[in-house]
N, C-alpha and C positions, 0 to 999 in steps of 0.2 A: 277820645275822652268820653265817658258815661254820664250820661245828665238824666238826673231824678225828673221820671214824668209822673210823679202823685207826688200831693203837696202832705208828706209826711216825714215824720223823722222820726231819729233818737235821740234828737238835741236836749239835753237838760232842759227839765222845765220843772216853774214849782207847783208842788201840791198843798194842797191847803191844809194849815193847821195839823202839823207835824205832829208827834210828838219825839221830843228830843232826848227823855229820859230812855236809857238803856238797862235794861235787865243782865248783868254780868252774872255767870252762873260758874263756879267753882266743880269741885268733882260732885259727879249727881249719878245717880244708877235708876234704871228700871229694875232690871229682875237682877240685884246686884250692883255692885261697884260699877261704874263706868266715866270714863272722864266727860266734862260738859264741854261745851264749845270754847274756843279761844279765838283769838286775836289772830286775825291772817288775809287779809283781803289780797289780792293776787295782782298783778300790773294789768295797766288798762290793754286792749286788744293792739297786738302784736302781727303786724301785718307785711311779708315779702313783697318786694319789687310785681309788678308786674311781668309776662311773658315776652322774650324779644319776639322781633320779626321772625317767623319760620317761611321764605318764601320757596315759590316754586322754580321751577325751571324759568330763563327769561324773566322778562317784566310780568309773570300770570300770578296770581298767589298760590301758594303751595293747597294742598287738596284737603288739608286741615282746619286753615285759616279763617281766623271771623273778623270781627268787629275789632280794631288795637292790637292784632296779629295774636289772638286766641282761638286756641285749637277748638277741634267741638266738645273735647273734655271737659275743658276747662268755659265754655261760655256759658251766660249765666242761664240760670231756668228758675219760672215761673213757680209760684208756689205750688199751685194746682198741678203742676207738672210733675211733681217731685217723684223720684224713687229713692230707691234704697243709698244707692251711692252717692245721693249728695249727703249722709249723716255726717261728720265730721266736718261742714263747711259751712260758711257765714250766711246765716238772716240779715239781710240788707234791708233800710228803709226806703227803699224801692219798691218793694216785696218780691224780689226775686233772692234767689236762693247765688252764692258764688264763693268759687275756690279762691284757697290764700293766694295764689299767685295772680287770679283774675281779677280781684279786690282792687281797685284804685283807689291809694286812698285820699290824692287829689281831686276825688270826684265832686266830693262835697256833702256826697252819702255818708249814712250813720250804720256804723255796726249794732245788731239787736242781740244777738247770742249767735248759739252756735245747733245746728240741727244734730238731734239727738237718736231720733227713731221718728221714720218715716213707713204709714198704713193705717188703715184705714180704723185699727183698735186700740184709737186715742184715748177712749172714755168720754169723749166729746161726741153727743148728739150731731152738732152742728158744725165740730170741724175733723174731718174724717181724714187728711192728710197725713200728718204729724204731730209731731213734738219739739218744742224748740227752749233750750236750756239757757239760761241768764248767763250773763258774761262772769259774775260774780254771783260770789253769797251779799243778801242785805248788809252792805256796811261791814262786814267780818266779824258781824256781834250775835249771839244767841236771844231769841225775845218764849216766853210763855206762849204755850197754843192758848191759853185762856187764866185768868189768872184769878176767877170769882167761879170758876160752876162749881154748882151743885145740883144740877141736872143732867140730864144728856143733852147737848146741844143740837145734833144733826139728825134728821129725819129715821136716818139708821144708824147701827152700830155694829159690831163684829169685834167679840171677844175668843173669835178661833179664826187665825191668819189666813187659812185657805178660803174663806166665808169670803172675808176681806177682799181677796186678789179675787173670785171668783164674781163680785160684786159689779168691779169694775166702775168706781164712784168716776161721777164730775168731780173735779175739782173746780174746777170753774165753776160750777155751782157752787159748793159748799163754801168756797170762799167769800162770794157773793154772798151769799147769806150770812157766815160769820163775820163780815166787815161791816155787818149794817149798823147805822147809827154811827158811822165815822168814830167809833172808839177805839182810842190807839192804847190803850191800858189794859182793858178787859179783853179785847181781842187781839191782842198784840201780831203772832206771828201773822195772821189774815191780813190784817190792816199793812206792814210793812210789804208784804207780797206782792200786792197791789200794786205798791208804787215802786216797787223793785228799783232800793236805791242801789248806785254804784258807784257815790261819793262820799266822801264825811260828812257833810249835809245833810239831816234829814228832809230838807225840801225838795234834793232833787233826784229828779228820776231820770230813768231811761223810758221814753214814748213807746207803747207796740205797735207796729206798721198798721193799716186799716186792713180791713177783711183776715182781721187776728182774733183770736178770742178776747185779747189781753191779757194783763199778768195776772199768776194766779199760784196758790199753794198746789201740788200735785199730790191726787191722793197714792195710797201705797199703790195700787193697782197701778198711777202712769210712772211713780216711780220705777217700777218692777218694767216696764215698757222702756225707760233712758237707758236703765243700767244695760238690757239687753240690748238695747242700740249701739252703745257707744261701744260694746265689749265683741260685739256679734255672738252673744249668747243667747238660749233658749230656756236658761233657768230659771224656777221661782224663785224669790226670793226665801220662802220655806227652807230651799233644798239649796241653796248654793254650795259648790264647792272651788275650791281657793279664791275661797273672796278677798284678799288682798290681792293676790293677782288680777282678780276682773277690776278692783278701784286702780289698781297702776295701770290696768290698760287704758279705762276711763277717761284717767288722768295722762296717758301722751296726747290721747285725742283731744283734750280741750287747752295744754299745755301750747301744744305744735301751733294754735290759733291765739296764743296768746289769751287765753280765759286763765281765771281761778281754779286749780285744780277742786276738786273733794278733798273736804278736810279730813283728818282722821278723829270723826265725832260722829252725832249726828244728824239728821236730818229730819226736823216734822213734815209729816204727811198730812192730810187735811181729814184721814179714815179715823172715824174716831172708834176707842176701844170698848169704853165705859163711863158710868158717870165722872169719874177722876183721871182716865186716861188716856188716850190718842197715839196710835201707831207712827214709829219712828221709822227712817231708813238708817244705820247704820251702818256706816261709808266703810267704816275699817273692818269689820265682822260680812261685808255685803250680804245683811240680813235684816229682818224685819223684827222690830220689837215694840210693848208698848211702855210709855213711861208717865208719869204725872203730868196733866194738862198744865199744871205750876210751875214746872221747871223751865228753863233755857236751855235752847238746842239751835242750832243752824237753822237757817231759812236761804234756799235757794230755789227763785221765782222760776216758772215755765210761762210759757204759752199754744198753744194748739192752733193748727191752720188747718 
C-alpha cells in the first residue's frame, strides 16, 4: 500500500471570495468567425486496477518487481527525476510522478493532472523539469482575459507570433501579476487559473503538491511546449500541420487517464497581443491566434516543476 510522506494534497479546499458569476460567450471570432467555448467538463480522473503479482522463479521475486509487485516501469519517480516517458502519466500529491496502473487509488493520495512535457524549457526560471496539465478545464465555462483594459497590461507584448513563441514568457509570472488585487471581474481568466476549479463550485480547488510552481494561465510559448508533449511533436505552433490530428492525439492521452479532453474552442494564453488583445491556443486549428481580451474562451490551468 503507498502512504503519502508530505503533508499535501489535492483535496478540495475553499478559496476565498469567489466569484460566481460566469461569463457565457456565444459565437466570437478573432481574425473571423469562430465558435466561443461551451459547456463540457469531462469525468473526474479515471483510474485502472493496479499491477498483479509478477513473481519469479520459487518464493524470490521476479527481476522486475517493486514495492506492490510493480515493475521498474511502472514504479513511481520523483519529480526531479522525471524524463520524457513519464508525459502522459499522473501528478500525485505525493509529488512523485506514476502510471495508471501504478495509481492506488486506495491510497488516499490525490490526483493533480496529468504530465504533459517534461525539460528543462519550461519558461519557468525556477522550475526547469516540466509541465503538468489540469485534469479539466475551469468549470467547463469560458471567462474574459480582462474585461476593463485599456492599456497594455504585461510588461511585454507581441503582436508577430514568432516574437511570442521566441519570448518564452512566465506564465507564472504574468499570471501573478494579472491576478493581483484578488479581482475576479476585471481579471477573470488569471484569477480562475489560480484556483483551478474542478467542480461546480467556485470555492473549490484542486491544491498544487509543494515544490510546484502552482497553478497558473500558460503562456503561448508553454502552450506550444504541452501540445508538443502530449503529441511528441516538434512543431510551432506558427506552422502546424494536421492539427486536428495532433488535438486527437492530445486527446487519447489525457482521455486514457481519464482527464477532460481539449475542447474544440479555444484556449487563453497569458502572452498578451496588444492593447485590446491576448494570444489564444486554438485546440481545433492547433494554432496560435489573437482575440479580444473581452471575450470568453476556455481556461485550462498548468503547473511547472
Amino acid at each position: 500500500m503507498l502512504v503519502a510522506f508530505f503533508p499535501v494534497s489535492c483535496v478540495p479546499q475553499d478559496a476565498d471570495q469567489q466569484n460566481q458569476s460566469q461569463n457565457q460567450s456565444g459565437d466570437q471570432s478573432g481574425q473571423g468567425d469562430q465558435p466561443g467555448p461551451g459547456e463540457g467538463p469531462g469525468d473526474g480522473p479515471s483510474v485502472g486496477p493496479g499491477p498483479g503479482d509478477n513473481p519469479g522463479s520459487g518464493d524470490e521475486p521476479g527481476p522486475g518487481d517493486g514495492p506492490g509487485g510493480e515493475t521498474d516501469e511502472d514504479a513511481p519517480v520523483a519529480l526531479e527525476n522525471a524524463t520524457p516517458k513519464e508525459i502522459g502519466k499522473f501528478l500525485v500529491s505525493d509529488r512523485k510522478i506514476y502510471s495508471s496502473t501504478a495509481f492506488d487509488k486506495t491510497s488516499g493520495l490525490k490526483i493533480c493532472g496529468v504530465v504533459a512535457y517534461v525539460g528543462n524549457d519550461t519558461g519557468e526560471e525556477n522550475y526547469r523539469h516540466g509541465l503538468v496539465i489540469a485534469m479539466k478545464n475551469f468549470n467547463g465555462n469560458g471567462y474574459p482575459w480582462n474585461n476593463s483594459s485599456s492599456s497594455y497590461d504585461n510588461p511585454n507584448h507581441y503582436n508577430i507570433l514568432s516574437e511570442a513563441l521566441d519570448a518564452k514568457e512566465s506564465g507564472y509570472s504574468l499570471s501573478r501579476l494579472n491576478s493581483r488585487n484578488g479581482d475576479s471581474y476585471k481579471w477573470a481568466a488569471f484569477y480562475h487559473s489560480y484556483w483551478n476549479n474542478t467542480g461546480s463550485d467556485d470555492r473549490v480547488t484542486t491544491t498544487a503538491p509543494s515544490n510546484t510552481s502552482g497553478w497558473f494561465m500558460p503562456s503561448i510559448f508553454q502552450w506550444n511546449q504541452i501540445v508538443n508533449g502530449l503529441t511528441g511533436t516538434t512543431a510551432r505552433l506558427t506552422t502546424m500541420e494536421n492539427a486536428n490530428l495532433s488535438m486527437l492525439e492530445a486527446n487519447k492521452t489525457l482521455e486514457a487517464l481519464g482527464a477532460q479532453p481539449l475542447q474544440n474552442g479555444a484556449y487563453w494564453s497569458s502572452t498578451e497581443h496588444s492593447v485590446e488583445n491576448a494570444w489564444l491556443y486554438w485546440a481545433n486549428s492547433g494554432k496560435a491566434r489573437d482575440s479580444k481580451k473581452s471575450w470568453s474562451y476556455y481556461i485550462r490551468s498548468v503547473l511547472a516543476f
